[in-house]
DRENMAR-225391 format. One record per residue (C-alpha): residue in one letter; x, y, z; residue number from 1. Coordinates in steps of 0.05 Angstrom, whole numbers. Each point is the difference from the previous one (the first is absolute). Example, Ala and Ser with C-alpha at 12.3 -4.5 7.8 and 13.67 -1.06 7.14 Angstrom:
BEGIN
<torro=A; X=246; Y=-90; Z=156; tise=1> $
<torro=S; X=27; Y=69; Z=-13; tise=2> $
//
This chain:
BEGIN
<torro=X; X=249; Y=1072; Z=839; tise=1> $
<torro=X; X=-3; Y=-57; Z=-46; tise=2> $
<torro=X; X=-72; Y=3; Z=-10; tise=3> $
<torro=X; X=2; Y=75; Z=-10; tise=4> $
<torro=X; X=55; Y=-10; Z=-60; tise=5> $
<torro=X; X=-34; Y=-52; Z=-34; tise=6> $
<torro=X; X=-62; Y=41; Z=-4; tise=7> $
<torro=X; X=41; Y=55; Z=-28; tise=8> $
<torro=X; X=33; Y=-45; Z=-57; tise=9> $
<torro=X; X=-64; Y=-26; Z=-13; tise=10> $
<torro=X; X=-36; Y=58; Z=-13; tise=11> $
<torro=X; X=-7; Y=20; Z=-72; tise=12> $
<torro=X; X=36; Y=64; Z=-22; tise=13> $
<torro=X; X=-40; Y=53; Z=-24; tise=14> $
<torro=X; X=14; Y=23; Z=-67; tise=15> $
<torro=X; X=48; Y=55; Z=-20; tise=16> $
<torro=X; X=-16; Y=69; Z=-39; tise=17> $
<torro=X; X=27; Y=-31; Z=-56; tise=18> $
<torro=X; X=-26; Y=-54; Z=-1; tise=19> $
<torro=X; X=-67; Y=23; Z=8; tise=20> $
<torro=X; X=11; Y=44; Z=-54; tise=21> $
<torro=X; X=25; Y=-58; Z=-41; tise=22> $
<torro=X; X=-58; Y=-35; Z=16; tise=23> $
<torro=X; X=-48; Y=46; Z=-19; tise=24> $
<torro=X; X=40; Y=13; Z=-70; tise=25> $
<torro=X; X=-10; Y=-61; Z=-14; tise=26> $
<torro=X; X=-76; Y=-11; Z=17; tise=27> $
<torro=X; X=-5; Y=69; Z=-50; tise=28> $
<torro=X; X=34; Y=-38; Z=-55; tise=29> $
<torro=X; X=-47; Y=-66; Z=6; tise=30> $
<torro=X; X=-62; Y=41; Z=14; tise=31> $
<torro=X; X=-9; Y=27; Z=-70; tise=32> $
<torro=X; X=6; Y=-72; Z=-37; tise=33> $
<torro=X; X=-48; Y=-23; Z=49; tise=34> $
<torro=X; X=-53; Y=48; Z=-15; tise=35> $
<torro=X; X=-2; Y=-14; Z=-64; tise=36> $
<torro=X; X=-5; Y=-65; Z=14; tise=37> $
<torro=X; X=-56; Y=0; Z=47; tise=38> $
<torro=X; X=-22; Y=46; Z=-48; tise=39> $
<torro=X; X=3; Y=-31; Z=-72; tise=40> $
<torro=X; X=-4; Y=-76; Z=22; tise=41> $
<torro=X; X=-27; Y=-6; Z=68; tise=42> $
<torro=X; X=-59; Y=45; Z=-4; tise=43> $
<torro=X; X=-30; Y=-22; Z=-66; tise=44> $
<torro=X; X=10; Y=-72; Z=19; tise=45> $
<torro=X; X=-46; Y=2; Z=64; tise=46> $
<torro=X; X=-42; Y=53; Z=-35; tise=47> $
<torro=X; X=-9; Y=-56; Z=-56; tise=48> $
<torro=X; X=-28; Y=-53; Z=51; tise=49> $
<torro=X; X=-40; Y=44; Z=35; tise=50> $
<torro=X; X=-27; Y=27; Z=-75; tise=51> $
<torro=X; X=-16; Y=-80; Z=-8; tise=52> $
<torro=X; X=-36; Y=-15; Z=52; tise=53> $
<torro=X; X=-47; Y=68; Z=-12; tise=54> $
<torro=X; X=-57; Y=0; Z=-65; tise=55> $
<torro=X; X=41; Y=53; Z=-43; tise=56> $
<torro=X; X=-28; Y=21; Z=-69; tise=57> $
<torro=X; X=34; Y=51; Z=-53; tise=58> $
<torro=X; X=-66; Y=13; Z=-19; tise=59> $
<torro=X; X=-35; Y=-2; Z=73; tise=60> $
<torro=X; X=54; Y=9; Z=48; tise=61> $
<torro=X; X=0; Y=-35; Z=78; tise=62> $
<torro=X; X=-58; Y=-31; Z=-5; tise=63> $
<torro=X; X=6; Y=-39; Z=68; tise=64> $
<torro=X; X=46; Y=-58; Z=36; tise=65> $
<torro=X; X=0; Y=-61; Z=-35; tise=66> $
<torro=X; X=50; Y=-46; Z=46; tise=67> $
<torro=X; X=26; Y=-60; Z=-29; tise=68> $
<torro=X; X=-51; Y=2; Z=-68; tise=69> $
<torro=X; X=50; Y=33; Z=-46; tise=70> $
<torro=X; X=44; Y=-69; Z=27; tise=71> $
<torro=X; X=-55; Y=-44; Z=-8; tise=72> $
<torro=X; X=-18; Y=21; Z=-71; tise=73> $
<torro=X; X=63; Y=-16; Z=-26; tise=74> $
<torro=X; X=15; Y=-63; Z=26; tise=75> $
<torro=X; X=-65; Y=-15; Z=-39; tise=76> $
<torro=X; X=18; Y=32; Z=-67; tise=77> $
<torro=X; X=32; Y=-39; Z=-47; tise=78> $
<torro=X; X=36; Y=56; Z=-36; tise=79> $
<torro=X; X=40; Y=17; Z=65; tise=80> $
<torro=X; X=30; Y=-69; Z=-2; tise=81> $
<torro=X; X=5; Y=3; Z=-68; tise=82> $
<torro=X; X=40; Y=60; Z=9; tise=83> $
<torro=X; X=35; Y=-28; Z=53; tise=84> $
<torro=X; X=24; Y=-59; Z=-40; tise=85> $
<torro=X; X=24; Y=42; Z=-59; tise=86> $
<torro=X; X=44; Y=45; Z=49; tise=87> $
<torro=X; X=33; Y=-65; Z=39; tise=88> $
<torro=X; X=17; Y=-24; Z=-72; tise=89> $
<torro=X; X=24; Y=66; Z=-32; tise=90> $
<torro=X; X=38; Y=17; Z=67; tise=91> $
<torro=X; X=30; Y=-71; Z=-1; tise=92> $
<torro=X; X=17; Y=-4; Z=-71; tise=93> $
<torro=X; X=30; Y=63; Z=-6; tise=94> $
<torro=X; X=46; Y=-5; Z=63; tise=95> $
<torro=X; X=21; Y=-70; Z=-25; tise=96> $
<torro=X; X=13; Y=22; Z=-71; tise=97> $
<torro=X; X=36; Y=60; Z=25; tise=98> $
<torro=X; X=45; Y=-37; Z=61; tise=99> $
<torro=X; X=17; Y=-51; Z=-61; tise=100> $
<torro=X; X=21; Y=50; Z=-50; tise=101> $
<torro=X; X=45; Y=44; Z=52; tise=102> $
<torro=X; X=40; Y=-62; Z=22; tise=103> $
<torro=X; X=19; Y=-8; Z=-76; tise=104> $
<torro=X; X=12; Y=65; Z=-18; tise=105> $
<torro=X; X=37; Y=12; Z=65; tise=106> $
<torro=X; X=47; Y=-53; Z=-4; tise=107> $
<torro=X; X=14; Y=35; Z=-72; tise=108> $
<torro=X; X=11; Y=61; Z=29; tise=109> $
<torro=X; X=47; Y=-27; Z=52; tise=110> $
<torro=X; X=50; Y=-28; Z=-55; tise=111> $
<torro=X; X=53; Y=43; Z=-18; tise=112> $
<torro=X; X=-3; Y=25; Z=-79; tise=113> $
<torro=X; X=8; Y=62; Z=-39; tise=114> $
<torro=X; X=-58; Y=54; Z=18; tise=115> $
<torro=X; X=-21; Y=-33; Z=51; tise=116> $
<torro=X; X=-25; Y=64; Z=44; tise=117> $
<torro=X; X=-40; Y=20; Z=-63; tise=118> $
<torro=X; X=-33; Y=-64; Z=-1; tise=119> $
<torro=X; X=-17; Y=15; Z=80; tise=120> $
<torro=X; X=-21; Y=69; Z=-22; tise=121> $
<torro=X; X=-47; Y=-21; Z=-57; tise=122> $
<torro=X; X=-28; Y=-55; Z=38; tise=123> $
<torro=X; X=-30; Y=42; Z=52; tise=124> $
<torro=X; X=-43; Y=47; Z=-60; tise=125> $
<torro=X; X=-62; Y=-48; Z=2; tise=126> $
<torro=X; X=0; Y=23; Z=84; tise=127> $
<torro=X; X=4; Y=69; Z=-15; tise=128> $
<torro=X; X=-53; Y=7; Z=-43; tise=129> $
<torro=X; X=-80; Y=15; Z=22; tise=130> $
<torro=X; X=-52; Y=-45; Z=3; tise=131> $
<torro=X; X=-38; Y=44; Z=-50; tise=132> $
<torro=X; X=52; Y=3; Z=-64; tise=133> $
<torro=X; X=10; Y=-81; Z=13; tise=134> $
<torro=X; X=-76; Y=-6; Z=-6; tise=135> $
<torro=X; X=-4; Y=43; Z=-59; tise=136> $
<torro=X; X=69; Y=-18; Z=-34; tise=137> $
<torro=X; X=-18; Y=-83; Z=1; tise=138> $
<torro=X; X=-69; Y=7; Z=-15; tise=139> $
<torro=X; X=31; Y=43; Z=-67; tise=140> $
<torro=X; X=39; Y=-60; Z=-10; tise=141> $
<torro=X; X=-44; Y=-56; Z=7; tise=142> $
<torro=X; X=-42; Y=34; Z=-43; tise=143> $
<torro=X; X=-32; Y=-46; Z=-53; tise=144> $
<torro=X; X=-2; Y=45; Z=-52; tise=145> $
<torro=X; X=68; Y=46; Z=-3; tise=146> $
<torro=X; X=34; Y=-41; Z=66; tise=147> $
<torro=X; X=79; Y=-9; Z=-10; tise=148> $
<torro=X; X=-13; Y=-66; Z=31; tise=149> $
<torro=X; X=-54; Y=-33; Z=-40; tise=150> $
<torro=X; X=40; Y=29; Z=-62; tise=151> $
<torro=X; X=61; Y=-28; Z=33; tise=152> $
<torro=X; X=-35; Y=-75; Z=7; tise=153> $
<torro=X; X=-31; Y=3; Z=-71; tise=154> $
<torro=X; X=62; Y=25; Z=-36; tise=155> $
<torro=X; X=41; Y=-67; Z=36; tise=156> $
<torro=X; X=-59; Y=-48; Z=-18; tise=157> $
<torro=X; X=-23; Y=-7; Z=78; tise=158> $
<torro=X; X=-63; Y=12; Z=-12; tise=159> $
<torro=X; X=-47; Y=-6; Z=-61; tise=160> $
<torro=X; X=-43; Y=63; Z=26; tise=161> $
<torro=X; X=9; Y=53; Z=56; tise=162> $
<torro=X; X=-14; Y=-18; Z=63; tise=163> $
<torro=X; X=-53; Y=33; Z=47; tise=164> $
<torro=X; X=43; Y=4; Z=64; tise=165> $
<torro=X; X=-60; Y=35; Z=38; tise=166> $
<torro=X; X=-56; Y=-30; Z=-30; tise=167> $
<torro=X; X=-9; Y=-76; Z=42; tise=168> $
<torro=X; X=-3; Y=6; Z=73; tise=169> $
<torro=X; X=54; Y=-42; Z=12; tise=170> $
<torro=X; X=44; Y=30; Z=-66; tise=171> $
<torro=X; X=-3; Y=66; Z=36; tise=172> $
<torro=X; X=14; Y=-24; Z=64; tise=173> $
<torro=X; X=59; Y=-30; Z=-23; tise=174> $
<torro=X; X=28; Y=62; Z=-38; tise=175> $
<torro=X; X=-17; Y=39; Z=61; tise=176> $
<torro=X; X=41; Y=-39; Z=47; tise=177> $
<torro=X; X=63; Y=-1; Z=-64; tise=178> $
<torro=X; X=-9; Y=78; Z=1; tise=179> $
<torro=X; X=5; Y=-3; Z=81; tise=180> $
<torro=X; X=56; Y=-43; Z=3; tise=181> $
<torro=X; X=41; Y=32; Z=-61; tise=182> $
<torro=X; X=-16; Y=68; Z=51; tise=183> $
<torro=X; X=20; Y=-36; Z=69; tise=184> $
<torro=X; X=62; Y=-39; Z=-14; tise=185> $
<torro=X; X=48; Y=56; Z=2; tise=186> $
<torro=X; X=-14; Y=20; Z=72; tise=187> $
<torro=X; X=8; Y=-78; Z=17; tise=188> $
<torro=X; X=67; Y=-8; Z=-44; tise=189> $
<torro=X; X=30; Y=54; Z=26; tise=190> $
<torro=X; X=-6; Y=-13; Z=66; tise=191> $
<torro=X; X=24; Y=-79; Z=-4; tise=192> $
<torro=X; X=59; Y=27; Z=-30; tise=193> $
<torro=X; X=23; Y=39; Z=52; tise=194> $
<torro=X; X=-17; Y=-63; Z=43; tise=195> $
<torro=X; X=44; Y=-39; Z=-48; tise=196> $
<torro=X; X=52; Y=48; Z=13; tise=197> $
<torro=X; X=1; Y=-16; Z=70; tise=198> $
<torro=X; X=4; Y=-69; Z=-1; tise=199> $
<torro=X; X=81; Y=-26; Z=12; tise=200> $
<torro=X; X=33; Y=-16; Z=-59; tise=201> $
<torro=X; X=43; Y=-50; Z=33; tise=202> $
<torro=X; X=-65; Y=-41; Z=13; tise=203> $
<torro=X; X=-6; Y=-13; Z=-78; tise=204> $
<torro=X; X=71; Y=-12; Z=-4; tise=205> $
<torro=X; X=-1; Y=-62; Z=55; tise=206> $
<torro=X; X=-62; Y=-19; Z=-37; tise=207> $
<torro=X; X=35; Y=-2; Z=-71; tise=208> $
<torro=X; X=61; Y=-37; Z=39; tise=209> $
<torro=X; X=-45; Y=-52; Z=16; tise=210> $
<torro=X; X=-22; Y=-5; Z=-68; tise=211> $
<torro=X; X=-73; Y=31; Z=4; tise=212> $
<torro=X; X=-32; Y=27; Z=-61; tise=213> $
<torro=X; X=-41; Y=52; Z=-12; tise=214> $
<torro=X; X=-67; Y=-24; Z=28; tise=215> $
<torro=X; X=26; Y=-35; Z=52; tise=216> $
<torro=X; X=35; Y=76; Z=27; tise=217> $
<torro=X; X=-77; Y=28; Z=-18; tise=218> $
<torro=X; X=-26; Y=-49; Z=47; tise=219> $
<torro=X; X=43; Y=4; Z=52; tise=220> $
<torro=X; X=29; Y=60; Z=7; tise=221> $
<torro=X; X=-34; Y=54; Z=-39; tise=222> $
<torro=X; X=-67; Y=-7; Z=16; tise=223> $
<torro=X; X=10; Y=-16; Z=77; tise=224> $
<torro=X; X=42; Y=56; Z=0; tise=225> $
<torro=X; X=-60; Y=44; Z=-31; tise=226> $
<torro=X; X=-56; Y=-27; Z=33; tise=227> $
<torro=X; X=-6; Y=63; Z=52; tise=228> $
<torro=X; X=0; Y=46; Z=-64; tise=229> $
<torro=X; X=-51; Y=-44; Z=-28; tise=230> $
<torro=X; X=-40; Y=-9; Z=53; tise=231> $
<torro=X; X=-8; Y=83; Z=2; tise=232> $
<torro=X; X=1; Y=2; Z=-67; tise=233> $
<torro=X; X=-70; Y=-44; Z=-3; tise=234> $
<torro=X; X=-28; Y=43; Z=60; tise=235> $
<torro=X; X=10; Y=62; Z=-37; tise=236> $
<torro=X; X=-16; Y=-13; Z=-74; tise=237> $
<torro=X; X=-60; Y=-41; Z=33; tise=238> $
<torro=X; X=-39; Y=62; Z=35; tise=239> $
<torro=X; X=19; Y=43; Z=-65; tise=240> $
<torro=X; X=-24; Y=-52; Z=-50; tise=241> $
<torro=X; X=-65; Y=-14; Z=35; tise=242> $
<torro=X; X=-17; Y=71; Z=13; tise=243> $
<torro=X; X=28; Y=31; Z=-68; tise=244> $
<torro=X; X=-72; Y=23; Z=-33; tise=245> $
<torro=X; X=42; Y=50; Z=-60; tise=246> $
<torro=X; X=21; Y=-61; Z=-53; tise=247> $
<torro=X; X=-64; Y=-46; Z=-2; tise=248> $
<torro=X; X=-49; Y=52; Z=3; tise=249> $
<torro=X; X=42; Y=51; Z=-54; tise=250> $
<torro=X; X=16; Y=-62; Z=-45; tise=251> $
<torro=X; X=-72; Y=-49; Z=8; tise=252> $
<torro=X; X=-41; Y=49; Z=36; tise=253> $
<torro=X; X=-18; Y=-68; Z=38; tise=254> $
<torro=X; X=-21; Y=-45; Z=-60; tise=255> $
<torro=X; X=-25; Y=-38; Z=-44; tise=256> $
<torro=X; X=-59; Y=-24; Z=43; tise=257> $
<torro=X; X=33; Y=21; Z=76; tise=258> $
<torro=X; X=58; Y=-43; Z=-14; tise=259> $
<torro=X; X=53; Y=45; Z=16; tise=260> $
<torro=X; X=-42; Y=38; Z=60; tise=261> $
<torro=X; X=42; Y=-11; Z=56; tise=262> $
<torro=X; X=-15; Y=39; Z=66; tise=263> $
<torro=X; X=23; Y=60; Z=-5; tise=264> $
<torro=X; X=-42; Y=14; Z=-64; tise=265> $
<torro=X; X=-55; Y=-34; Z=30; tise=266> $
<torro=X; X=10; Y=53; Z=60; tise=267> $
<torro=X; X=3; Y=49; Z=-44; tise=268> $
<torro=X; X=-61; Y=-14; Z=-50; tise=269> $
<torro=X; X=-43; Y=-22; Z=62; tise=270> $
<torro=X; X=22; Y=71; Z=44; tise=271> $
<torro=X; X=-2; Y=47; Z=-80; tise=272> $
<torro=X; X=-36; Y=-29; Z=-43; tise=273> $
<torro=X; X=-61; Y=-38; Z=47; tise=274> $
<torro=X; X=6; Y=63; Z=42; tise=275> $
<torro=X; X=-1; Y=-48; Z=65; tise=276> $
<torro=X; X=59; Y=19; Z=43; tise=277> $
<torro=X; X=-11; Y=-49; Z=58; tise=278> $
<torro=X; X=4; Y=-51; Z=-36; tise=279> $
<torro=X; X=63; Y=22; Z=-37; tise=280> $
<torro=X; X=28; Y=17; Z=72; tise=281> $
<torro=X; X=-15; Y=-74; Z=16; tise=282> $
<torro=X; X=30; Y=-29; Z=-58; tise=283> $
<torro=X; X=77; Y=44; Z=21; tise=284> $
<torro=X; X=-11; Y=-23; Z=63; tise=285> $
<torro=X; X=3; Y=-72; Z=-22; tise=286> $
<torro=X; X=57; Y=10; Z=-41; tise=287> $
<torro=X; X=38; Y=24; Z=57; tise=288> $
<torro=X; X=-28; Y=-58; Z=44; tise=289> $
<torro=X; X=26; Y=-44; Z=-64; tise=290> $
<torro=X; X=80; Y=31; Z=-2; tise=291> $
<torro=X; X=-6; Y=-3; Z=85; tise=292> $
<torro=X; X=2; Y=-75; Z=-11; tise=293> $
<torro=X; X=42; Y=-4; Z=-50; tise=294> $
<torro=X; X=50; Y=43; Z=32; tise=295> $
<torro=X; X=-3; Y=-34; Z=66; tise=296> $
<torro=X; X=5; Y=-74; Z=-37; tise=297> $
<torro=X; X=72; Y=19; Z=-32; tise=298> $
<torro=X; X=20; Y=38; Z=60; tise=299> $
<torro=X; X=-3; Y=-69; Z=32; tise=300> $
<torro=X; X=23; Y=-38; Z=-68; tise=301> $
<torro=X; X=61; Y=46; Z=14; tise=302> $
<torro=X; X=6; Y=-9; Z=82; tise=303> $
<torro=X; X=0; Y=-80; Z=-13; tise=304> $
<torro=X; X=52; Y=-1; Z=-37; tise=305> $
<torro=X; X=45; Y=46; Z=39; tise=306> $
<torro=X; X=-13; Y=-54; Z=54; tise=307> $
<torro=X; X=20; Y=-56; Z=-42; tise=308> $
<torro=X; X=60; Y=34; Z=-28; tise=309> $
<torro=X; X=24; Y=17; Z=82; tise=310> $
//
């Protein structure tokens, strides 16, 4: 009798009407975002390694399978690691520059001062605005000729004669990544300061008790307290950065001389403009392979020190 109760409890009970109905509600809701998904990522991603390992032309089509060649070829052309360079450094640089301007201006927009949500409001304009006025606006005032900034540097006695801000590979490289981190710091700001916001106040009070200055409640209680934020922060603005083709190419086109050719124009002039696909296929397949590490090195950055901090 035992025996034949226990089995009883034990077995599982089989859903409801409702719930069933609940069930399948809720499978209905999901299914649509995952078609598109499947749809608008998934599918184009393995049809992009398939389309690298095949021989595909513009100008000849499928031509044949060509394995691991498309691979092979650009581990042996210097231009890809060329490329490859510039993007680690413009990705790097920017994030950096950007992380180290939204702390600052963060921090400003967490004191309390007359018009202070209009300050939050007009910090955010550089984020709202598309990657194609930026290009045009900047390069309209780096101008040489009629630029507000070269007239700006001459009429202060900065400079003796305008400056070419796109002319020297590493001149343009460097206005590139100002342009890209003047665009990318409001996103970051915005979001440390409603991490700031979270963080106790009573925590800075003990601190100031103690006698701690500023730096020393930076140090130790700020940025540990933001280093989750951070840590996503990096993740995010790093797959952006190193995939964002719109600035460089709109604003250097990938020059002078390839110095400002990171991947994704290189993808795109080697897929458009060479007419050889594969290859191009091969060279966003990397790039993914490239964020995959990345992404899985700060995923553990951020597990080790969740273990320290237990």
């Amino acid at each position: 009798m035992k025996t034949q109760s226990a089995t009883i409890l034990s077995r599982p009970r089989a859903p409801s009407r409702r719930e069933t109905r609940e069930r399948w509600l809720g499978i209905g809701l999901v299914a649509p975002s995952v078609l598109l998904i499947v749809l608008l990522i998934l599918y184009p991603f393995i049809y992009n390694i398939w389309m690298s390992l095949q021989n595909v032309s513009l100008t000849q089509g499928t031509t044949g399978w060509a394995g691991l060649n498309n691979y092979l070829y650009l581990f042996q052309w210097d231009e890809f690691w060329h490329g490859l360079f510039i993007d680690i450094v413009w990705a790097a640089a920017s994030i950096a520059g950007q992380l180290i301007c939204a702390l600052v201006i963060s921090h400003l927009l967490n004191a309390s001062f007359t018009g202070q949500n209009l300050a939050r409001a007009l910090v955010i304009l550089p984020w709202t605005v598309s990657a194609v006025v930026i290009a045009f606006i900047w390069r309209w005032m780096l101008n040489d000729l009629f630029g507000i900034v070269n007239l700006a540097l001459l009429s202060l006695g900065v400079v003796h004669k305008p400056v070419l801000f796109f002319v020297t590979p590493t001149g343009a490289l460097a206005t590139v990544i100002g342009i890209n981190i003047w665009r990318g710091m409001p996103f970051m700001a915005l979001t440390l300061l409603g991490g700031l916001q979270s963080i106790p106040h009573e925590l800075y009070e003990a601190a100031q008790t103690d006698g701690a200055n500023f730096w020393q409640e930076f140090w130790h209680i700020t940025l540990p307290s933001l280093n989750r934020i951070i840590a996503i922060l990096i993740v995010l603005r790093g797959i952006w950065v190193f995939n964002w083709f719109d600035l460089m190419w709109l604003t250097t086109g990938g020059g002078p001389d390839n110095s400002t050719a990171i991947l994704p124009i290189l993808a795109y002039v080697t897929g458009f403009m060479s007419y050889r696909m594969s290859r191009s296929a091969a060279i966003g397949v990397m790039m993914a392979l490239v964020l995959l590490v990345f992404v899985i090195m700060m995923s553990r950055l951020m597990l080790r020190e969740d273990e320290s901090s237990a």
